[in-house]
C-alpha positions as CSV (number, residue, x, y, z in Angstrom):
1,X,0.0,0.0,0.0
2,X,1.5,3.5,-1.2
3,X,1.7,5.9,1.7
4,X,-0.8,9.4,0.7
5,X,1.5,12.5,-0.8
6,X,0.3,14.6,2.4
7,X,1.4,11.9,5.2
8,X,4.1,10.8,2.9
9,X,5.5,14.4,3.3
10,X,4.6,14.7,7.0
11,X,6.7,11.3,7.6
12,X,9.7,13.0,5.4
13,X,9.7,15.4,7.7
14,X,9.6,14.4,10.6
15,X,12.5,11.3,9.9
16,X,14.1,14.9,8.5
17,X,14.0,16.5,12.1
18,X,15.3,13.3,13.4
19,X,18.4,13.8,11.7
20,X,19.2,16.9,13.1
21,X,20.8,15.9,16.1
22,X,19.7,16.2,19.9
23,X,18.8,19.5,19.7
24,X,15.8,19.3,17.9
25,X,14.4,16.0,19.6
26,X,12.0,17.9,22.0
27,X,10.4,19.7,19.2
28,X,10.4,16.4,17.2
29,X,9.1,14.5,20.2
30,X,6.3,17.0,21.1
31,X,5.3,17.1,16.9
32,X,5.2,13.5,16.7
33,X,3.0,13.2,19.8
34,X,1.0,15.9,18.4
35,X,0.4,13.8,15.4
36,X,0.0,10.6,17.2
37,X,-2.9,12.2,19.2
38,X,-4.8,13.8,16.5
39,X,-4.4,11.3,13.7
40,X,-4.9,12.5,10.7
41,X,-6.9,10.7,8.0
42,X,-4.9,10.9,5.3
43,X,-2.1,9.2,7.4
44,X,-2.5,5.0,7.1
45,X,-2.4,3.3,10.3
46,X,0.7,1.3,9.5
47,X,2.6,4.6,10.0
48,X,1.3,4.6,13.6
49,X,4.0,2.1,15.3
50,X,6.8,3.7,13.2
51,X,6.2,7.1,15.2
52,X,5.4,5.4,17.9
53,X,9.3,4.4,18.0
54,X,10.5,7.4,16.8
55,X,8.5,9.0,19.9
56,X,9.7,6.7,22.1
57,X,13.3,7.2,21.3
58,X,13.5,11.1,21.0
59,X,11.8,11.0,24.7
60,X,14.7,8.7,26.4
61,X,16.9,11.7,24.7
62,X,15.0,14.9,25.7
63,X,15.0,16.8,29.3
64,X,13.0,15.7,32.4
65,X,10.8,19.1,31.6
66,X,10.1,18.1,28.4
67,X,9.2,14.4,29.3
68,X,6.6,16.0,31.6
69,X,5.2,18.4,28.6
70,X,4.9,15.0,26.4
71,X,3.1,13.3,29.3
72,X,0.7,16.3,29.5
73,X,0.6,16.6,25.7
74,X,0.0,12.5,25.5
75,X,-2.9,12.3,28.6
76,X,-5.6,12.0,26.4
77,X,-4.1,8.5,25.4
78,X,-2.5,6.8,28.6
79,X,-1.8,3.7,26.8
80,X,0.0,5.2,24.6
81,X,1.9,7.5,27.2
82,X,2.9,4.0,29.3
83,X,4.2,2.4,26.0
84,X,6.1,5.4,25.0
85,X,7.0,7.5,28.5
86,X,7.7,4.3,30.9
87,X,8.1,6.0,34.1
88,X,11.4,5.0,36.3
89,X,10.6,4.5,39.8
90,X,11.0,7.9,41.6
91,X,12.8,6.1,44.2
92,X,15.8,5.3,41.7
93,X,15.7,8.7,40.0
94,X,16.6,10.1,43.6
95,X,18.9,7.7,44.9
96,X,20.9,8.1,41.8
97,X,20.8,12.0,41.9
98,X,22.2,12.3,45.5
99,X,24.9,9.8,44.6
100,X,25.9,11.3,41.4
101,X,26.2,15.2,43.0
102,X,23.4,16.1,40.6
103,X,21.2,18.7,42.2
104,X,19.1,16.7,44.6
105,X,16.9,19.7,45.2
106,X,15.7,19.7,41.4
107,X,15.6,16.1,41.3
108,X,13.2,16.1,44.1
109,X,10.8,18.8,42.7
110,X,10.7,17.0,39.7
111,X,9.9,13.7,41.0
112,X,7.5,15.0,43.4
113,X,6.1,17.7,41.4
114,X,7.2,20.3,43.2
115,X,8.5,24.1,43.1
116,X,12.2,24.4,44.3
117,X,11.3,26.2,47.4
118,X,9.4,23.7,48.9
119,X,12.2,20.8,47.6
120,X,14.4,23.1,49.7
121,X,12.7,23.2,52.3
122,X,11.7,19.7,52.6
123,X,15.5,18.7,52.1
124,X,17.0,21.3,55.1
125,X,14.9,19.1,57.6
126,X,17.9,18.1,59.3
127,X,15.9,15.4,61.2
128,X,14.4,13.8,58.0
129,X,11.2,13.9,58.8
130,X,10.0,15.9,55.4
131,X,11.3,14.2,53.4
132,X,10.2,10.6,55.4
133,X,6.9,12.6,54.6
134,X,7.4,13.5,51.0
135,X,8.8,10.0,50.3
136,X,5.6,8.1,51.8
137,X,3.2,10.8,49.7
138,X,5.2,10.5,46.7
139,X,4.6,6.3,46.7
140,X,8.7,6.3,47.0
141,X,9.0,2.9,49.3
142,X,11.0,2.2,52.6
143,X,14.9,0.7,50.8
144,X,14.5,3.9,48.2
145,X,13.8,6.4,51.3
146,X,16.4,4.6,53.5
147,X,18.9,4.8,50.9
148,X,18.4,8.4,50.0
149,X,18.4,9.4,53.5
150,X,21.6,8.1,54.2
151,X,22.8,9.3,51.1
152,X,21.8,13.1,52.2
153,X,23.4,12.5,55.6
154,X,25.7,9.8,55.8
155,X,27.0,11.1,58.9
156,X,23.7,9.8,61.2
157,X,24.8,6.9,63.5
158,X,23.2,3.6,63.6
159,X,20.2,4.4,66.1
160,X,19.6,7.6,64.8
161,X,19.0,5.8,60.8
162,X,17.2,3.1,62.2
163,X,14.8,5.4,64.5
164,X,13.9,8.0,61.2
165,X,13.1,4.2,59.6
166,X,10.6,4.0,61.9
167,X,9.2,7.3,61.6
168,X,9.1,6.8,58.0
169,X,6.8,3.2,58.5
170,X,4.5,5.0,61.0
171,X,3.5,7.8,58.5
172,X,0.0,7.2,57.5
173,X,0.0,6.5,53.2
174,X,-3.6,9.2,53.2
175,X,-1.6,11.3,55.7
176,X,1.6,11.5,53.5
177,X,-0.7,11.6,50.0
178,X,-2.5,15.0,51.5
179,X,0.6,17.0,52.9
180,X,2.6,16.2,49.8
181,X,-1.0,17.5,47.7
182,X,-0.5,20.7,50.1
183,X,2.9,21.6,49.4
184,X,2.3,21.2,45.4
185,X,-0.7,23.4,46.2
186,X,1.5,25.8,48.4
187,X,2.8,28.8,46.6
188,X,6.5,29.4,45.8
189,X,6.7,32.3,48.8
190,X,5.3,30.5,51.2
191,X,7.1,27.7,50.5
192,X,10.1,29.2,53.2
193,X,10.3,26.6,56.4
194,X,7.6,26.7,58.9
């Protein structure tokens, strides 16, 4: 089956974009997700799985911020999202951060869909318990916590790890879920700690 002049064109240019190199794939990615959520008629559907895997690919490449404008752009279709924008537990993303020196602060925010205010001030609770908080909310389980915790302040003796491991198992899941809702909800400037 011959592909249509006017999706034959579209495809041209979109495998064109792809050869531009990293810095087009977020405007590639977001075009291609564009297309695949308002499909046009003229395009056939066998066309469908090729951008699918172009889609996929530019998103592995792109930002974290423009990941989250392709899962926004793509929410109309969450099958479609999950097959393209796997999610990696937010657990990993944060461990990883604190151990590689990236900025932990924007990590968290991200994760947790958060401003940087409030990431700050979740992450300058010297006793943990914020972030124990945030953690629990953000579905972010106990060996993910524990190891970013220790990660943050690797200077905390036994006891003191082992007792902020408990604190973390007696936070109520509904509990956790509404104070993290709250400080997404909680404006930049009032963000500073209480």
């Amino acid at each position: 089956m011959s592909v249509p002049t006017a999706a034959s064109d579209r495809l041209s240019h979109l495998l064109e974009l792809a050869d531009q190199g990293p810095a087009l794939r977020a405007a590639l990615a977001e075009e291609v997700a564009e297309l695949l959520t308002h499909w046009p008629d003229d395009c056939p559907q066998q066309m469908r799985g090729m951008c699918e895997s172009l889609l996929a690919k530019c998103a592995r490449d792109v930002e974290p911020a423009a990941r989250a404008r392709l899962r926004v752009q793509l929410h109309s279709d969450p099958g479609l999202s999950a097959r393209v924008l796997p999610r990696e537990p937010a657990g990993r993303i944060l461990v990883e951060a604190a151990r590689s020196g990236v900025n932990i602060c924007d990590a968290l925010a991200a994760t947790l869909g958060l401003d940087n205010q409030t990431a700050a001030m979740i992450l300058r609770d010297a006793c943990g318990e914020k972030l124990a908080m945030a953690c629990k909310g953000g579905g972010i389980g106990r060996a993910a916590f524990s190891a970013l915790a220790l990660t943050l302040h690797p200077c905390r003796d036994a006891d003191a790890a082992f007792a902020l491991l408990d604190r973390f198992d007696a936070i109520d899941m509904e509990e956790a879920r509404g104070t993290l809702r709250a400080w997404r909800a909680m404006p930049a400037l009032e963000s500073e700690p209480v």
